[in-house]
PQR file with spaces between the fields and no chain letter, atoms N, CA, C, O and H, PARSE charges and radii, in Angstrom:
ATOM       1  N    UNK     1     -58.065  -56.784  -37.880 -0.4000 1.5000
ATOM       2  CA   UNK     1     -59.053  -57.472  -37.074 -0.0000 2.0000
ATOM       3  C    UNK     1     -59.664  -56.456  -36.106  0.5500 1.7000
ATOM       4  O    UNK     1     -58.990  -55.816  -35.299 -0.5500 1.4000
ATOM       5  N    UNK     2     -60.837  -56.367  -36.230 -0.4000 1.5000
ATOM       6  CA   UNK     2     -61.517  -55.070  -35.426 -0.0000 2.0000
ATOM       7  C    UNK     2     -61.615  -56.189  -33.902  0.5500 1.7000
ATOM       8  O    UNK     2     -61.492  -57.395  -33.689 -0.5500 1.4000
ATOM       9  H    UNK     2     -61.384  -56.886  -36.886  0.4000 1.0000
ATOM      10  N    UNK     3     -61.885  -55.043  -33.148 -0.4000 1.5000
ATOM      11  CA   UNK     3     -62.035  -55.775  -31.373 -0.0000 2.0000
ATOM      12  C    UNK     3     -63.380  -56.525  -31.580  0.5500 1.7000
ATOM      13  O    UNK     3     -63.418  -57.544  -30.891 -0.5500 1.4000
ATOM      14  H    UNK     3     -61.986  -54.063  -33.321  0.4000 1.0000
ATOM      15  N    UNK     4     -64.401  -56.337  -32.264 -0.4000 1.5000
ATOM      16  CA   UNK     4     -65.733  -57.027  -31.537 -0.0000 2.0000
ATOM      17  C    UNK     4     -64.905  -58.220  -32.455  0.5500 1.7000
ATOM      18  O    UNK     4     -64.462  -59.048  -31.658 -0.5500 1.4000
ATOM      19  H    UNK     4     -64.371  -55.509  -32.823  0.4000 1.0000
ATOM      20  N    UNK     5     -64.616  -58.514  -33.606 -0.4000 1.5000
ATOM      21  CA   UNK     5     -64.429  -60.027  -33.926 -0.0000 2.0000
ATOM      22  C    UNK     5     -63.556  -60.847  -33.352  0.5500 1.7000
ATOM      23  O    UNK     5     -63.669  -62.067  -33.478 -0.5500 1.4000
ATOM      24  H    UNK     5     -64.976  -57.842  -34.253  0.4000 1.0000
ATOM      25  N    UNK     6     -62.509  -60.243  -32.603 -0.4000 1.5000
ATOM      26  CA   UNK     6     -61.260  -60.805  -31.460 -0.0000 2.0000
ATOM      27  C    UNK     6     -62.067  -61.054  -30.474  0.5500 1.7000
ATOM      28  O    UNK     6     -61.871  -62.078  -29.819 -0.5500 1.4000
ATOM      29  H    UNK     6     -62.417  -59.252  -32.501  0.4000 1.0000
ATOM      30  N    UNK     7     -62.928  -60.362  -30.212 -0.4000 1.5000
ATOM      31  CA   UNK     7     -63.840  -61.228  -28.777 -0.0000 2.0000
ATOM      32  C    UNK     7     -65.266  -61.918  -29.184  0.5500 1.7000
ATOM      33  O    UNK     7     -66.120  -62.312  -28.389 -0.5500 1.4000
ATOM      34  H    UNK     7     -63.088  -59.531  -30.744  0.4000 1.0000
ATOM      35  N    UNK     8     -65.320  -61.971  -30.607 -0.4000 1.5000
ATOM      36  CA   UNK     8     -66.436  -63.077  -31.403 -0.0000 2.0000
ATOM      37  C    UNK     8     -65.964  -64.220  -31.169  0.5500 1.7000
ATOM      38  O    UNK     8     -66.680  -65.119  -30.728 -0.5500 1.4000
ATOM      39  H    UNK     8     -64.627  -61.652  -31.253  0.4000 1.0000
ATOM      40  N    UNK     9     -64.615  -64.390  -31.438 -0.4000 1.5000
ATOM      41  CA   UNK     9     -63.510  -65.274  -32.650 -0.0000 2.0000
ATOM      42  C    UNK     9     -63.035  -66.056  -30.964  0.5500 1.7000
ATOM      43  O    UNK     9     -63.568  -67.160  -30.851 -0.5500 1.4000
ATOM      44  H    UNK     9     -64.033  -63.660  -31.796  0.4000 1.0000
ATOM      45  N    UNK    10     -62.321  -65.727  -29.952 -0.4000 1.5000
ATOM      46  CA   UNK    10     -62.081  -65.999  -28.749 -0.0000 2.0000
ATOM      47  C    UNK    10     -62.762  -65.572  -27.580  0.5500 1.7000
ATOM      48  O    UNK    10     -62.646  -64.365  -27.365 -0.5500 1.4000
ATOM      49  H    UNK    10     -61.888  -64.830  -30.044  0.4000 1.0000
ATOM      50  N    UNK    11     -63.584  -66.352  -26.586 -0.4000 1.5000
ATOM      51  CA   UNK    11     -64.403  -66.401  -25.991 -0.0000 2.0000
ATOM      52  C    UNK    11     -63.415  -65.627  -24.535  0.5500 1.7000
ATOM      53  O    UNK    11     -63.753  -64.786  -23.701 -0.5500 1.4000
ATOM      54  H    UNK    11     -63.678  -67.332  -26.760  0.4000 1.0000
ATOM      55  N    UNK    12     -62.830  -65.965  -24.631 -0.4000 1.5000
ATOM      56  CA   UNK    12     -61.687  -65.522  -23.406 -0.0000 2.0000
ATOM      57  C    UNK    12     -61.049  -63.753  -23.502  0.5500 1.7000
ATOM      58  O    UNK    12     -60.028  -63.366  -24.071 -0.5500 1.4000
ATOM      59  H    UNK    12     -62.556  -66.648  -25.308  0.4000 1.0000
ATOM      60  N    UNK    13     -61.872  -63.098  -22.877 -0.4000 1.5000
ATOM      61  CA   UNK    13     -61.182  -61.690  -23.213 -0.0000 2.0000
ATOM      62  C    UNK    13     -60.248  -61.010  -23.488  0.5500 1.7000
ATOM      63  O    UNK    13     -60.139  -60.167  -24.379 -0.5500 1.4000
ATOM      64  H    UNK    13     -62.701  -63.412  -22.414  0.4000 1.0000
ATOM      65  N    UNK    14     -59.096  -61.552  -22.272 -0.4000 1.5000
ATOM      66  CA   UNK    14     -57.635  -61.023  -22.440 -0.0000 2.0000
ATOM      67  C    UNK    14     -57.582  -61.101  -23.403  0.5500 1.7000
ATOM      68  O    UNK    14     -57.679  -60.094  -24.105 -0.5500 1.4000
ATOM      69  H    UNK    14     -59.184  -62.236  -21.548  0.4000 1.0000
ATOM      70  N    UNK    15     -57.300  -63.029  -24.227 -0.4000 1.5000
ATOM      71  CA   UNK    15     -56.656  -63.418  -24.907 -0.0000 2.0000
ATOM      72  C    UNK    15     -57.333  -62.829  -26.408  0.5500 1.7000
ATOM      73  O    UNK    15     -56.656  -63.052  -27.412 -0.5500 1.4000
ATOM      74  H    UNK    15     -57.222  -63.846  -23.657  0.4000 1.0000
ATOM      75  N    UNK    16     -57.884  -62.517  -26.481 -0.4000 1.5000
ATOM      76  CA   UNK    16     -58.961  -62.106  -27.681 -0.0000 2.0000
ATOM      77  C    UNK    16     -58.447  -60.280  -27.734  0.5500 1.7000
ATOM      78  O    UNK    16     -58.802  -59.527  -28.641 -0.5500 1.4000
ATOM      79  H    UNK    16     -58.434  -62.336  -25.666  0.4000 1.0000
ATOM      80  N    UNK    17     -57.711  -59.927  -26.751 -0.4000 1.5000
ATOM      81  CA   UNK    17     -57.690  -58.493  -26.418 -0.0000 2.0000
ATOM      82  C    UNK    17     -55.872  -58.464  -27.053  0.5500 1.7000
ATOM      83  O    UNK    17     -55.489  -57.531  -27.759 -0.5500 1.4000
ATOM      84  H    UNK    17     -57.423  -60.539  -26.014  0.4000 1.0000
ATOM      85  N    UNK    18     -55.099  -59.428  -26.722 -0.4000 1.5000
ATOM      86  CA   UNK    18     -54.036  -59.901  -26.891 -0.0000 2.0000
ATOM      87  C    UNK    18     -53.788  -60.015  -28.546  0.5500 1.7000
ATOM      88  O    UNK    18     -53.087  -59.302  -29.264 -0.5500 1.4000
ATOM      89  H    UNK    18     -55.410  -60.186  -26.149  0.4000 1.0000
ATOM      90  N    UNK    19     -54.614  -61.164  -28.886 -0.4000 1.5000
ATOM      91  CA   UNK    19     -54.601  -61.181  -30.321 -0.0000 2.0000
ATOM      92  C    UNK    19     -54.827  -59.912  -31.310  0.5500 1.7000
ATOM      93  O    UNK    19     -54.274  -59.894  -32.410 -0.5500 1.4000
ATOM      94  H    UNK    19     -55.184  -61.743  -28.303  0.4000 1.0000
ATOM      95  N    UNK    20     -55.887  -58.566  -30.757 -0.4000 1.5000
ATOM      96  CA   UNK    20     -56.286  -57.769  -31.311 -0.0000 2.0000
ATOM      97  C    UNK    20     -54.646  -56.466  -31.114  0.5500 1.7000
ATOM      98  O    UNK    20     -54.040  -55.689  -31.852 -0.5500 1.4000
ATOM      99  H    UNK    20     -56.336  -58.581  -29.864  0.4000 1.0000
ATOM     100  N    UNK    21     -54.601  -56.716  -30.327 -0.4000 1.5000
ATOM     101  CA   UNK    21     -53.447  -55.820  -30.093 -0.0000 2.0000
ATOM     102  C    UNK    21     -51.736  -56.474  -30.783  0.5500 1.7000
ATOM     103  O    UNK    21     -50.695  -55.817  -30.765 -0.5500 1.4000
ATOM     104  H    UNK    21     -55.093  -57.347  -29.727  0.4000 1.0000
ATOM     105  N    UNK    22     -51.907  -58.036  -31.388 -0.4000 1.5000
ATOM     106  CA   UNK    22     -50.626  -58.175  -31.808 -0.0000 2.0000
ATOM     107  C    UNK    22     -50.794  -57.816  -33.114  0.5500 1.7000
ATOM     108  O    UNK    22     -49.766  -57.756  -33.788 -0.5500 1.4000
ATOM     109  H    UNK    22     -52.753  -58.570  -31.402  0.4000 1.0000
ATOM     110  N    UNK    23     -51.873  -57.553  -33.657 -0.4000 1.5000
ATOM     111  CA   UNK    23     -52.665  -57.559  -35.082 -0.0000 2.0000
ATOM     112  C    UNK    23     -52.741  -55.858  -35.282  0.5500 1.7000
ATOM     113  O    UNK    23     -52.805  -55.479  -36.452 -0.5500 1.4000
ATOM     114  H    UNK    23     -52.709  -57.601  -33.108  0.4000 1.0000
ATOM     115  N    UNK    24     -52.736  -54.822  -34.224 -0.4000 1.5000
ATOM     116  CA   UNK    24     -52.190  -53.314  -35.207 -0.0000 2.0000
ATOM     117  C    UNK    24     -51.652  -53.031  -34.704  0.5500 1.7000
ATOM     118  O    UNK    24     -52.294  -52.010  -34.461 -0.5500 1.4000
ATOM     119  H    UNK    24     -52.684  -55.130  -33.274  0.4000 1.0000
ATOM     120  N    UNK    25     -50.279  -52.861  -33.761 -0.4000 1.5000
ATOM     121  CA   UNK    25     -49.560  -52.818  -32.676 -0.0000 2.0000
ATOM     122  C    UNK    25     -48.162  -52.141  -34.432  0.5500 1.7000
ATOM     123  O    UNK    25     -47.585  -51.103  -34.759 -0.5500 1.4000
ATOM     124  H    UNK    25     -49.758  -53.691  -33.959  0.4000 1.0000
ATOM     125  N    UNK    26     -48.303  -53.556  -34.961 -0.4000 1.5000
ATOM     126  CA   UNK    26     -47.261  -52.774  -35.890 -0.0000 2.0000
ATOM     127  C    UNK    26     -47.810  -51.648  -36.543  0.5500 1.7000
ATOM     128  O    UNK    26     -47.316  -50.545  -36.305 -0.5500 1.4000
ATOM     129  H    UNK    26     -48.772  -54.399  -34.695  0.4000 1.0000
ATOM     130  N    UNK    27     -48.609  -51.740  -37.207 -0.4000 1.5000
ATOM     131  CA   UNK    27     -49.409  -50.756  -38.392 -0.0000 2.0000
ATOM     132  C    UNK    27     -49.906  -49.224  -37.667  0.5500 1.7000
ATOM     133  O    UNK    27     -50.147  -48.121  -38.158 -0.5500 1.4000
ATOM     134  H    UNK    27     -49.009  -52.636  -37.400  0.4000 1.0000
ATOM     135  N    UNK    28     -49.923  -49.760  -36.255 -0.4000 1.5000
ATOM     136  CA   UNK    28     -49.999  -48.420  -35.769 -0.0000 2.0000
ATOM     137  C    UNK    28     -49.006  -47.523  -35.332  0.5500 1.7000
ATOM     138  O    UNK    28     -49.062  -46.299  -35.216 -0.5500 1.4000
ATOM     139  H    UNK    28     -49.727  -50.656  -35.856  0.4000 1.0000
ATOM     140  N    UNK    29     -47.469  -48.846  -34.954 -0.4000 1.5000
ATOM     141  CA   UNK    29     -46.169  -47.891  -34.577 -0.0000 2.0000
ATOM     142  C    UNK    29     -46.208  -47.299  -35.834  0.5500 1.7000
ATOM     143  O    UNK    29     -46.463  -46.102  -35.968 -0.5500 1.4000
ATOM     144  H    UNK    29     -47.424  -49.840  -35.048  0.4000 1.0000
ATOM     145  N    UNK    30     -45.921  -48.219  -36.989 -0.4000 1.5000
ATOM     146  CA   UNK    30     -45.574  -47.574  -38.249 -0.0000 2.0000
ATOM     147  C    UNK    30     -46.097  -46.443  -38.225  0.5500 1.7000
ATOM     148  O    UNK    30     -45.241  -45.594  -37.979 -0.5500 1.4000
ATOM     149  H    UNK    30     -45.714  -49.191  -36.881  0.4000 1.0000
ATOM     150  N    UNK    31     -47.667  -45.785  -38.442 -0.4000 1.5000
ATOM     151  CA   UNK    31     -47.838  -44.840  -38.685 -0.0000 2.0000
ATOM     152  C    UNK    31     -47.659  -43.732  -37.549  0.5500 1.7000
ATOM     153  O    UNK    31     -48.073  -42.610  -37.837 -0.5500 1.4000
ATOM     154  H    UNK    31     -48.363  -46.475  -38.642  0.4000 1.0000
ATOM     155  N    UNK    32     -47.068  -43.929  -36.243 -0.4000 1.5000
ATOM     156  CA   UNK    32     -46.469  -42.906  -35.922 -0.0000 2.0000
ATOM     157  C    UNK    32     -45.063  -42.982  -36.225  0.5500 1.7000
ATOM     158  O    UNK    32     -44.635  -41.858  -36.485 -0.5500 1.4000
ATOM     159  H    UNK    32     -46.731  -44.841  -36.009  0.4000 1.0000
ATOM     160  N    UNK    33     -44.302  -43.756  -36.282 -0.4000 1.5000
ATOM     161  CA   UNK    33     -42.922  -43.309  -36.458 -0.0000 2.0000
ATOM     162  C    UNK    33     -42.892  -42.428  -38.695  0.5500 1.7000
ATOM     163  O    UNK    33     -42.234  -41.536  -39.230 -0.5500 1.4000
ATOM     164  H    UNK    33     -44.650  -44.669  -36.070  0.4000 1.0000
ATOM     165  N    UNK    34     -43.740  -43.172  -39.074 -0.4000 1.5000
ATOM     166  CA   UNK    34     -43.891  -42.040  -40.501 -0.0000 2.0000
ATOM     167  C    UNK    34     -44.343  -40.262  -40.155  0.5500 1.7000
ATOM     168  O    UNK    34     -43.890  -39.219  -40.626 -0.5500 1.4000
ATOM     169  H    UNK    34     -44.274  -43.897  -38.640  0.4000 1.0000
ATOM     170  N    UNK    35     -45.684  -40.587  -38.883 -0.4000 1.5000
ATOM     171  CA   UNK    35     -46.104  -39.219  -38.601 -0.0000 2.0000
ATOM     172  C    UNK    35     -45.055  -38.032  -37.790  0.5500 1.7000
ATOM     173  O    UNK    35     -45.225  -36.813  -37.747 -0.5500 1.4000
ATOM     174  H    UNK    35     -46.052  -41.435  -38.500  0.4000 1.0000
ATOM     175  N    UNK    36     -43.914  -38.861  -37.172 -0.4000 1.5000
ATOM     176  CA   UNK    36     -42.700  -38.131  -36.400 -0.0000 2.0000
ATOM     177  C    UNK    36     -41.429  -37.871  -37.643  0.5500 1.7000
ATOM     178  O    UNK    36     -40.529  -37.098  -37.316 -0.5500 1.4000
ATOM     179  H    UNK    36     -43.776  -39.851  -37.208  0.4000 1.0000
ATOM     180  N    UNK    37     -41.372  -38.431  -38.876 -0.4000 1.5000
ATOM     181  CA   UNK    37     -40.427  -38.383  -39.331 -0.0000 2.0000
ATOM     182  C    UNK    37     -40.599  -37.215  -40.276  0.5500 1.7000
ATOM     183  O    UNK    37     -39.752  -36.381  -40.596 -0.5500 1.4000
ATOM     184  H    UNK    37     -42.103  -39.059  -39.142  0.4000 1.0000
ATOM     185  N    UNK    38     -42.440  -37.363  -40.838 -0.4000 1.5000
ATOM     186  CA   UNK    38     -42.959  -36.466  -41.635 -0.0000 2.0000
ATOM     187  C    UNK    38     -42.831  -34.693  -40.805  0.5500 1.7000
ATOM     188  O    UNK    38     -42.620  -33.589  -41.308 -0.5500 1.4000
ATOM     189  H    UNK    38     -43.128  -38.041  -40.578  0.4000 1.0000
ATOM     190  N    UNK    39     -43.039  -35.066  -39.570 -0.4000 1.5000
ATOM     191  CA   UNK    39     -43.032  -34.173  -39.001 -0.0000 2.0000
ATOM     192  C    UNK    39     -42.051  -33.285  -38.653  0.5500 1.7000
ATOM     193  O    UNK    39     -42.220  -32.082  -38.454 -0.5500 1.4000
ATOM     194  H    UNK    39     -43.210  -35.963  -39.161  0.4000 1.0000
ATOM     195  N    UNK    40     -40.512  -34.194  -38.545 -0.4000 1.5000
ATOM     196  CA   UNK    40     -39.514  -33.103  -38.112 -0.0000 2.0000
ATOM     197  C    UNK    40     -38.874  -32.735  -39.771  0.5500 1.7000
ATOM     198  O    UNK    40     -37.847  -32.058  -39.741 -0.5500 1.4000
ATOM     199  H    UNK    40     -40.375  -35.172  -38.707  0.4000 1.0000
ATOM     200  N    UNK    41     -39.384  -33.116  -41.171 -0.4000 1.5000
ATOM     201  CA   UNK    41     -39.282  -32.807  -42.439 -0.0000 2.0000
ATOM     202  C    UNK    41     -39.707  -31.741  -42.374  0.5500 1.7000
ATOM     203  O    UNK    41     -38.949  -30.796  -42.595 -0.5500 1.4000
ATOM     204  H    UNK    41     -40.218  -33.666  -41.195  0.4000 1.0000
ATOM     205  N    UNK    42     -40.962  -31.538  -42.073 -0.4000 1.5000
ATOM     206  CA   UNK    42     -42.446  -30.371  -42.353 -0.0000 2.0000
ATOM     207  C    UNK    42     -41.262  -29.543  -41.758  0.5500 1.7000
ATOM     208  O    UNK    42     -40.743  -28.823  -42.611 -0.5500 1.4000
ATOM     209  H    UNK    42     -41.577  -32.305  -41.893  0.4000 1.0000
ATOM     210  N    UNK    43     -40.665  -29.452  -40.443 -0.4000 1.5000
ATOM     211  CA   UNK    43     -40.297  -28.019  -39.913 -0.0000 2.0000
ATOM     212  C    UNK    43     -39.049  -28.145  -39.787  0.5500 1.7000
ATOM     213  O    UNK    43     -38.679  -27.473  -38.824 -0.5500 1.4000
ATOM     214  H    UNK    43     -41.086  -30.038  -39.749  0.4000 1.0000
ATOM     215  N    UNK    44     -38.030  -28.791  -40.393 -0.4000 1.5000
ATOM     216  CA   UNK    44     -36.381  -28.185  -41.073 -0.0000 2.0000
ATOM     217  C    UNK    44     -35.797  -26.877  -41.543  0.5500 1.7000
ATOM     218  O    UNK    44     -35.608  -26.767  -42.754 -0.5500 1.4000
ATOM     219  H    UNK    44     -38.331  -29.336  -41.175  0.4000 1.0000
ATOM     220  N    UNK    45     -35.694  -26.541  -41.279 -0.4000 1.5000
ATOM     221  CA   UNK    45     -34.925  -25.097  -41.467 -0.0000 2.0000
ATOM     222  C    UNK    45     -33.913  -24.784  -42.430  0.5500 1.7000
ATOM     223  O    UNK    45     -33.643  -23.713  -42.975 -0.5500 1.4000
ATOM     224  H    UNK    45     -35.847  -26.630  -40.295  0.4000 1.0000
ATOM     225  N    UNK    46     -33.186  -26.416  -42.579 -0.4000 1.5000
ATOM     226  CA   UNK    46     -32.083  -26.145  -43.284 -0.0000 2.0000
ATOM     227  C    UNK    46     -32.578  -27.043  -44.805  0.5500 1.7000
ATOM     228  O    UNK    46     -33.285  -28.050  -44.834 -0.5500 1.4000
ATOM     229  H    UNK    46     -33.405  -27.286  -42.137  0.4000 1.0000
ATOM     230  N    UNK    47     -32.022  -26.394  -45.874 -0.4000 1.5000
ATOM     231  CA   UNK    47     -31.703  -26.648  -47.038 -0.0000 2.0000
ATOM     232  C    UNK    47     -33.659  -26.935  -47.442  0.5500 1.7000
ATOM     233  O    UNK    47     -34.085  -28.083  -47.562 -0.5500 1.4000
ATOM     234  H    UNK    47     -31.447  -25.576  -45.851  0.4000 1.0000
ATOM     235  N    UNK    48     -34.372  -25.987  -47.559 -0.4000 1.5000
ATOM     236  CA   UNK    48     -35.858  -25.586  -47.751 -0.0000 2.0000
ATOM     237  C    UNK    48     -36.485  -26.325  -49.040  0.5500 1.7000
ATOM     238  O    UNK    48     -37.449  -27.089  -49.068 -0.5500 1.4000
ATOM     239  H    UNK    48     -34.026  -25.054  -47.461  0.4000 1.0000
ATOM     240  N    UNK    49     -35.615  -25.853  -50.169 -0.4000 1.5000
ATOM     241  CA   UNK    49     -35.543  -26.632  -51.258 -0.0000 2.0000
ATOM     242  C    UNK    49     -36.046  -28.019  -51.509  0.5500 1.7000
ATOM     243  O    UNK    49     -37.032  -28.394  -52.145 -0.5500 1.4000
ATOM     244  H    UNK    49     -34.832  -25.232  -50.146  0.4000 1.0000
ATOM     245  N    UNK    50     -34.816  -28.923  -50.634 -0.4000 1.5000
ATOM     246  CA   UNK    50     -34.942  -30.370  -51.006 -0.0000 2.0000
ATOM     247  C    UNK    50     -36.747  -30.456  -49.923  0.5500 1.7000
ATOM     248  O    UNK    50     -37.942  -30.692  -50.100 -0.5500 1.4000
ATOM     249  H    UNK    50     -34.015  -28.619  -50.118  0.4000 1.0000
ATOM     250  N    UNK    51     -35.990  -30.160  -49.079 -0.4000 1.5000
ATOM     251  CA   UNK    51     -37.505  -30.418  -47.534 -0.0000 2.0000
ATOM     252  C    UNK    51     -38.609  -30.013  -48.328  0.5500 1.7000
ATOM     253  O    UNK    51     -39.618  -30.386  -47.730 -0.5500 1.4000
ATOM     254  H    UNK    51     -35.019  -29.968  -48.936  0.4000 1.0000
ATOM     255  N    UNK    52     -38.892  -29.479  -49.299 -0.4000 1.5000
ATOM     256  CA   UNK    52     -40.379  -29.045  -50.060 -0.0000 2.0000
ATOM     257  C    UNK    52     -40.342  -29.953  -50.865  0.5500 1.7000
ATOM     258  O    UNK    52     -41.433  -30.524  -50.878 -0.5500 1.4000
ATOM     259  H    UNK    52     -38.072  -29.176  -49.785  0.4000 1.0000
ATOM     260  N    UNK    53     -39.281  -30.600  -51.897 -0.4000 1.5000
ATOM     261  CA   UNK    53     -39.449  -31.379  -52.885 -0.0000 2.0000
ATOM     262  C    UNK    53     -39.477  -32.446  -52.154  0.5500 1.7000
ATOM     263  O    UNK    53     -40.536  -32.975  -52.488 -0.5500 1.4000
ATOM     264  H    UNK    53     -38.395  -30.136  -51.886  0.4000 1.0000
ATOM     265  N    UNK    54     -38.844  -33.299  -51.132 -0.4000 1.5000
ATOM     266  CA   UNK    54     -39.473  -34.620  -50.598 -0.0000 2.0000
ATOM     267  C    UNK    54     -41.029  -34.677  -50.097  0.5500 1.7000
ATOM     268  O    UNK    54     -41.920  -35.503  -50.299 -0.5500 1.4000
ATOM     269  H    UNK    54     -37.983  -32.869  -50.860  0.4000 1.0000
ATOM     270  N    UNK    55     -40.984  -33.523  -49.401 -0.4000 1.5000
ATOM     271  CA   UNK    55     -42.696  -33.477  -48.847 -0.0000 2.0000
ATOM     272  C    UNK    55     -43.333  -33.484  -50.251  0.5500 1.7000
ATOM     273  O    UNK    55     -44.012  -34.500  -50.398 -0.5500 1.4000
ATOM     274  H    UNK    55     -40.261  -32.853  -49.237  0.4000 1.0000
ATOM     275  N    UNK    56     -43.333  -32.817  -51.144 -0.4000 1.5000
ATOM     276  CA   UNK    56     -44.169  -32.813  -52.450 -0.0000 2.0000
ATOM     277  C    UNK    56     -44.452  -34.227  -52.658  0.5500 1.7000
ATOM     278  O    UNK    56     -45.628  -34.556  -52.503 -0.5500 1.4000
ATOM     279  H    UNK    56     -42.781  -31.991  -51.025  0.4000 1.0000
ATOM     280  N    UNK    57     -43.488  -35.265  -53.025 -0.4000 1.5000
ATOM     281  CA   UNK    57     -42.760  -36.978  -53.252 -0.0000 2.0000
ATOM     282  C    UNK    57     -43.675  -37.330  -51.969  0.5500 1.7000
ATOM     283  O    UNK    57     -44.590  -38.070  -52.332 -0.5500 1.4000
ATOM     284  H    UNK    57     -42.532  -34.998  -53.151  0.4000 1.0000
ATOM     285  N    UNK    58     -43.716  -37.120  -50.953 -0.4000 1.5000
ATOM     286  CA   UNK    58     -44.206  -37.780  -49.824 -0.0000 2.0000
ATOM     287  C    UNK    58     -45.673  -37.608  -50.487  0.5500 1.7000
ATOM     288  O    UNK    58     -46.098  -38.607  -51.067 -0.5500 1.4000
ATOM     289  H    UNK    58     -42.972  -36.519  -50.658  0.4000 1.0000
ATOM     290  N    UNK    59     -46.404  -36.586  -50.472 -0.4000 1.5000
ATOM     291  CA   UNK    59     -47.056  -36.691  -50.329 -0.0000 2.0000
ATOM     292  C    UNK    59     -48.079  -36.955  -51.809  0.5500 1.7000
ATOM     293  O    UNK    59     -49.302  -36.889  -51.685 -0.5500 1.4000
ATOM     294  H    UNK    59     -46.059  -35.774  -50.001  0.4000 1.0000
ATOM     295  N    UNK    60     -47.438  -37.255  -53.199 -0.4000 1.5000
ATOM     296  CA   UNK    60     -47.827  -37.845  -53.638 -0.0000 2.0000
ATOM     297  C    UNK    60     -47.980  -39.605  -54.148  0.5500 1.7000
ATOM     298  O    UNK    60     -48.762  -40.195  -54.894 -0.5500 1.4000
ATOM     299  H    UNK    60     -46.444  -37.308  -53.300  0.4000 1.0000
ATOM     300  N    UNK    61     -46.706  -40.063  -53.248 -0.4000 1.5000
ATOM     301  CA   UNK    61     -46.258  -41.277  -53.500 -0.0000 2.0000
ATOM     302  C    UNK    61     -47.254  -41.725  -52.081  0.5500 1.7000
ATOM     303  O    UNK    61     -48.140  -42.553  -52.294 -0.5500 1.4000
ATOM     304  H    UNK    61     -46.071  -39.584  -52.642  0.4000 1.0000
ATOM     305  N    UNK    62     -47.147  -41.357  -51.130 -0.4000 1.5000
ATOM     306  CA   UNK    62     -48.346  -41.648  -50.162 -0.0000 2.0000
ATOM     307  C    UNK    62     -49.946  -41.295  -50.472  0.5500 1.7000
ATOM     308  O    UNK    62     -50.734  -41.839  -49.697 -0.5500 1.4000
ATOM     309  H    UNK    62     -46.427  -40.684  -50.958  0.4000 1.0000
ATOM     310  N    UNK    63     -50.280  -40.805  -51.074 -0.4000 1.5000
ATOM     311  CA   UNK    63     -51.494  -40.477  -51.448 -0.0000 2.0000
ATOM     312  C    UNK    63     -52.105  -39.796  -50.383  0.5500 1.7000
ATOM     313  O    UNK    63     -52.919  -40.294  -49.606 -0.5500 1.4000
ATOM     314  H    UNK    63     -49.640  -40.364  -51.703  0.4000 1.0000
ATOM     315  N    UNK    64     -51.603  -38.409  -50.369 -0.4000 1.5000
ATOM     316  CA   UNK    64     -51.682  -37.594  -49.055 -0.0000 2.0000
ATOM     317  C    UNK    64     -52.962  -36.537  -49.406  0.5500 1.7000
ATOM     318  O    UNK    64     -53.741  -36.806  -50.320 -0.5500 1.4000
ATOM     319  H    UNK    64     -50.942  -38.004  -51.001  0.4000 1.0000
ATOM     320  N    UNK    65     -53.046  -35.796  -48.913 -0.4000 1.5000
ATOM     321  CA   UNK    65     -54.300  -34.675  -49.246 -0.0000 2.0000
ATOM     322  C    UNK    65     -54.061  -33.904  -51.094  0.5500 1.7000
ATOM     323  O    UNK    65     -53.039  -33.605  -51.711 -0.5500 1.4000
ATOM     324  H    UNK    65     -52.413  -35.578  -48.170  0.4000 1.0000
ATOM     325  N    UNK    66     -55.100  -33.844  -51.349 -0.4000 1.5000
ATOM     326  CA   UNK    66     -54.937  -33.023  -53.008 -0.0000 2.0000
ATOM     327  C    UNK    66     -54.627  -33.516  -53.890  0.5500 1.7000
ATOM     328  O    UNK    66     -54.547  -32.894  -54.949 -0.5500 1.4000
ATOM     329  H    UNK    66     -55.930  -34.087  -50.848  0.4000 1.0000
């Protein structure tokens, strides 16, 4: 739900501001807690191997760049 239709849709701001924020609040933690997890993968030190072959898996099962 984009913001101008939360304040189309409910005449009352907060509450229209409220609704818009319970609506990507998840989808947006999600994609940081994926972007922090991807992230301490990317720079592991230990065992290089697997850490290249999951990122490879990541990033074709996510449909990542290339």
């Amino acid at each position: 739900m984009a913001p101008a239709r939360a304040l189309t849709a409910t005449p009352d701001v907060p509450a229209a501001l409220r609704a818009y924020d319970r609506a990507r609040r998840p989808v947006t933690q999600r994609l940081v807690r994926t972007a922090r997890l991807m992230n301490r993968m990317a720079h592991a030190r230990r065992l290089p191997g697997l850490r290249n072959a999951v990122m490879r898996t990541a990033v074709k099962v996510g449909g990542g760049p290339g």
